[in-house]
C-alpha positions in Angstrom: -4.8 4.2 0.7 -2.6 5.0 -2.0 0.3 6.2 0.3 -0.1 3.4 2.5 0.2 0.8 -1.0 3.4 2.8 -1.1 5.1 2.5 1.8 3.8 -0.9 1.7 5.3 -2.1 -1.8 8.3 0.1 -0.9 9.7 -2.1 1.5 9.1 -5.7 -0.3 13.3 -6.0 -0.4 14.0 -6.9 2.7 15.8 -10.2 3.1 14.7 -12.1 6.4 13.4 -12.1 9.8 15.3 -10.2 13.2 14.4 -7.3 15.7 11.2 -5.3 16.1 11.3 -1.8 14.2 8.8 1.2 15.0 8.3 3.7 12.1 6.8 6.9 11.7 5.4 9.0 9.2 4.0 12.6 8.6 2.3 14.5 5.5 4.1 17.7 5.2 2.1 20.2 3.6 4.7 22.0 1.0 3.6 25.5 1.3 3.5 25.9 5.0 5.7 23.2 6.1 3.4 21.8 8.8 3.5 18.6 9.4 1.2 16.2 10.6 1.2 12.6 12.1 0.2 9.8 9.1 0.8 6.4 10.2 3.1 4.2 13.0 4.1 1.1 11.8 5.2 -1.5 14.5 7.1 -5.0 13.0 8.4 -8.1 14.8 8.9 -11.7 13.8 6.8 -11.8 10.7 3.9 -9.9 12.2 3.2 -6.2 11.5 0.5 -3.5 12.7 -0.4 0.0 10.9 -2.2 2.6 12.7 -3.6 5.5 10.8 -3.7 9.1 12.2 -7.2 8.3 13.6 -5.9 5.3 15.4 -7.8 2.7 12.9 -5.3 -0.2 13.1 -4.7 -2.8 10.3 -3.0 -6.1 11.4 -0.9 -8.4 9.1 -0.8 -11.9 11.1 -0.1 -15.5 9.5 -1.4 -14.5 6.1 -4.3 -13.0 7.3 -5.1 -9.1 7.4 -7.3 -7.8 10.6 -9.1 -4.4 9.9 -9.8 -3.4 13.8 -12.4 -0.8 14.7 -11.7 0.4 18.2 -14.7 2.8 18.2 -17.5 0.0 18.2 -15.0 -2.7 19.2 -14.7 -4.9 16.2 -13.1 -6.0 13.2 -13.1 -7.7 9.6 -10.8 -11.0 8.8 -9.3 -10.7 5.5 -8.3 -14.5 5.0 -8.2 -16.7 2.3 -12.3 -17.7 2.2 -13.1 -13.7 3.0 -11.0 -13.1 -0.5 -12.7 -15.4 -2.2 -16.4 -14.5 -1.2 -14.8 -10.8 -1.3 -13.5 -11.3 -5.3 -16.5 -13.0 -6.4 -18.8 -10.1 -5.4 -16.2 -7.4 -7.1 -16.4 -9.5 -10.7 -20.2 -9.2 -10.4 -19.6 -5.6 -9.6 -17.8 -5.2 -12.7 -19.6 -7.2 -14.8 -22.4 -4.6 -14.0 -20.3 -1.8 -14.6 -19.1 -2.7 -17.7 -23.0 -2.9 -18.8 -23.7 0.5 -17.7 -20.6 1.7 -19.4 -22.0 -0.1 -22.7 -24.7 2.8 -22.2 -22.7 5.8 -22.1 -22.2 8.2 -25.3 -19.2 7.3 -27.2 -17.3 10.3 -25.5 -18.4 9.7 -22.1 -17.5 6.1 -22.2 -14.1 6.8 -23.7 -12.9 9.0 -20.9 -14.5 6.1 -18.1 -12.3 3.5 -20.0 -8.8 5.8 -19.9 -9.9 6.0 -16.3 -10.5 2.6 -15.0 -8.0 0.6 -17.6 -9.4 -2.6 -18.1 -13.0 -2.1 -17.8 -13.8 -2.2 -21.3 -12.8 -5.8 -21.6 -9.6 -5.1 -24.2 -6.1 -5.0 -24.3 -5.1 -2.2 -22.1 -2.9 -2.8 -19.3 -2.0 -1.5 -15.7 2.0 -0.6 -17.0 3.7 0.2 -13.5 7.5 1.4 -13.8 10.0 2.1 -10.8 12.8 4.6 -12.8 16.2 5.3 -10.8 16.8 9.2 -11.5 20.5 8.9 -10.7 20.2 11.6 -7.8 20.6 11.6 -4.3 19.3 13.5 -2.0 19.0 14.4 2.0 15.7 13.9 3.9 15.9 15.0 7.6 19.8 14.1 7.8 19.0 10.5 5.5 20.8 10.1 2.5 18.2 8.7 -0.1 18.3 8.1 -4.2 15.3 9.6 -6.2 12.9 6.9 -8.0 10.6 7.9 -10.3 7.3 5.9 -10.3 5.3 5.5 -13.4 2.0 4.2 -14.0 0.7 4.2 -17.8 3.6 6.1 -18.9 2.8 9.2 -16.5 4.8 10.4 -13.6 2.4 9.6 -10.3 4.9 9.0 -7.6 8.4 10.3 -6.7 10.2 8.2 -3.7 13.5 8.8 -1.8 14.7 5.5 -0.9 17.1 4.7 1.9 18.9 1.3 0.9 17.9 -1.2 3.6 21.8 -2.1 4.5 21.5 1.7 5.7 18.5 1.0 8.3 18.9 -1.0 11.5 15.9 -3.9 11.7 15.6 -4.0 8.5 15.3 -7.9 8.1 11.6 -8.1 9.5 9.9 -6.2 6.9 10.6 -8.8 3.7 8.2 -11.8 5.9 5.7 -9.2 6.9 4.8 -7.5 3.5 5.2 -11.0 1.9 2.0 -11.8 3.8 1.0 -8.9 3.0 1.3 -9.7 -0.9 0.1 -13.2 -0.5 -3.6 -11.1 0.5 -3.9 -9.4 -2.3 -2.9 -12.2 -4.8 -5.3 -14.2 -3.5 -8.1 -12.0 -4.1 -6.4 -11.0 -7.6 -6.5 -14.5 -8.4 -10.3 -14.5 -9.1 -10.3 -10.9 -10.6 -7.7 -10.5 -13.6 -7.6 -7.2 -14.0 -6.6 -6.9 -10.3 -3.9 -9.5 -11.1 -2.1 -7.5 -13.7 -2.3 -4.4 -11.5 -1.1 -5.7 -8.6 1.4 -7.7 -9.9 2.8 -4.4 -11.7 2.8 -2.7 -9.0 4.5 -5.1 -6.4 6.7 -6.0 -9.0 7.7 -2.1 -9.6 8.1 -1.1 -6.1 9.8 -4.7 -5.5 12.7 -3.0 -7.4 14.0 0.0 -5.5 15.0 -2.2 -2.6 14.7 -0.3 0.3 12.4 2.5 2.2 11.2 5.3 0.9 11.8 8.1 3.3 10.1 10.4 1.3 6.8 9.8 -1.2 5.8 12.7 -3.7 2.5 12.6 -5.5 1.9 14.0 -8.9 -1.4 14.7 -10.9 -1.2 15.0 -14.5 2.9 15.4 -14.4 2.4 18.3 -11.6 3.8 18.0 -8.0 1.0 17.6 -5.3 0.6 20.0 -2.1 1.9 17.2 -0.1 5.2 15.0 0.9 4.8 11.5 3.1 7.7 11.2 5.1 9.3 9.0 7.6 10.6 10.7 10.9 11.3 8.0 12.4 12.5 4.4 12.5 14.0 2.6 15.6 14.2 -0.9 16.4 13.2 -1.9 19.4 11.0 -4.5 21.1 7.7 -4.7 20.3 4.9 -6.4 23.2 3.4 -9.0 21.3 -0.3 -7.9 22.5 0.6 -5.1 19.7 -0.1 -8.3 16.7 -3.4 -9.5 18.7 -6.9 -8.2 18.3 -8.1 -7.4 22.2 -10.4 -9.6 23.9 -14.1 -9.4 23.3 -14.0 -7.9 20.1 -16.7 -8.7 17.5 -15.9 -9.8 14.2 -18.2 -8.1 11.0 -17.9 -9.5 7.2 -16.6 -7.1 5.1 -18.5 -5.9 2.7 -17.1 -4.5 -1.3 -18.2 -1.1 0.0 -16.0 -1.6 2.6 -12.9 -2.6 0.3 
């Protein structure tokens, strides 16, 4: 999920609405150099559909997102009333956390509350910063400047960004992850410390302006085993039966196990 978020925020600075684009990405392993498919992303005209490795499809359609399940034919609506039902049951869920992590030993509870900022009730905040290295790089042939993505003052991602004037199609992408952050302020809207994360984080990856072509995690300051990169972007025409869940298809609630 957290790769997707990025690829996701990482293209917020797009400017308006034009030709389909297909894109492609792969997790490269860094000490083998395999590489393996992640994700296809298919835009056009404001819509946009994500297909995992596994073919699990995610669809971002007039403000709504569709989570389809092709193995038992169905999916999960994630409108406006779903968020609200949806953000309702996660402050409950929280409420009771916070209560259990009222029980915990002093030592115990301190390292919960470093870990899930927020869920002691205080002050602590979700800092997200997006940091321009200065460098530039190459990724498969794509020039790309190095970003530096902060979260609490630690070092947890490392993007290559291709400006978007660089990348042809480009204009779709800015309606279709606006939808995208319309979804998720919704929900945020009920549950504040999701509002100040996700408003630190849209607003951070708002700032690079353009695609990351390559995504680095880090743990604790240390590079990860493996890269997220894009092999391939095209534009091209996309059949709109791509931004429609298929006929007969049952729709399911989801559930906050689910999300």
């Amino acid at each position: 999920m957290k790769r997707t978020l990025i690829v996701v925020l990482g293209a917020l600075g797009a400017q308006a609405a034009g030709a389909g684009v297909y894109v492609e990405l792969v997790d490269r392993d860094l000490t083998s150099g395999k590489t393996e498919l992640s994700q296809k992303i298919y835009v056009q005209d404001g819509l946009g559909r994500f297909v995992d490795a596994e073919g699990r499809s995610t669809l971002i359609k007039d403000g709504t997102l569709y989570v389809i399940d092709d193995a038992d034919k169905s999916y999960v609506s994630f409108d406006k009333a779903t968020m609200e039902q949806l953000a309702k049951k996660i402050s409950e869920t929280m409420e009771q956390m916070k209560e259990q992590l009222a029980k915990l030993p002093p030592d115990q509870r301190a390292q919960m509350e470093q870990m899930m900022p927020g869920m002691s009730g205080g002050e602590q905040k979700w800092v997200v910063e997006a940091l321009d290295t200065g460098k530039s790089e190459k990724v498969d042939g794509r020039s790309c400047r190095v970003w530096d993505i902060k979260r609490n003052g630690e070092l947890d991602d490392q993007l290559c960004v291709v400006p978007y004037s660089a990348l042809p199609g480009k204009e779709n992408f800015s309606v279709v992850f606006a939808n995208f952050a319309r979804v998720f302020e919704e929900m945020a809207k009920s549950v504040p410390m999701l509002s100040g994360m996700m408003s630190n984080e849209f607003g951070a990856y708002s700032k690079v302006n353009g695609f990351p072509v390559r995504s680095r995690a880090y743990e604790e300051g240390k590079l990860g085993n493996t890269e997220h990169n894009m092999r391939v972007w095209r534009e091209e025409a996309i059949p709109a039966s791509m931004f429609t869940v298929p006929a007969g298809y049952k729709q399911k609630q989801m559930s906050v196990g689910d999300q």
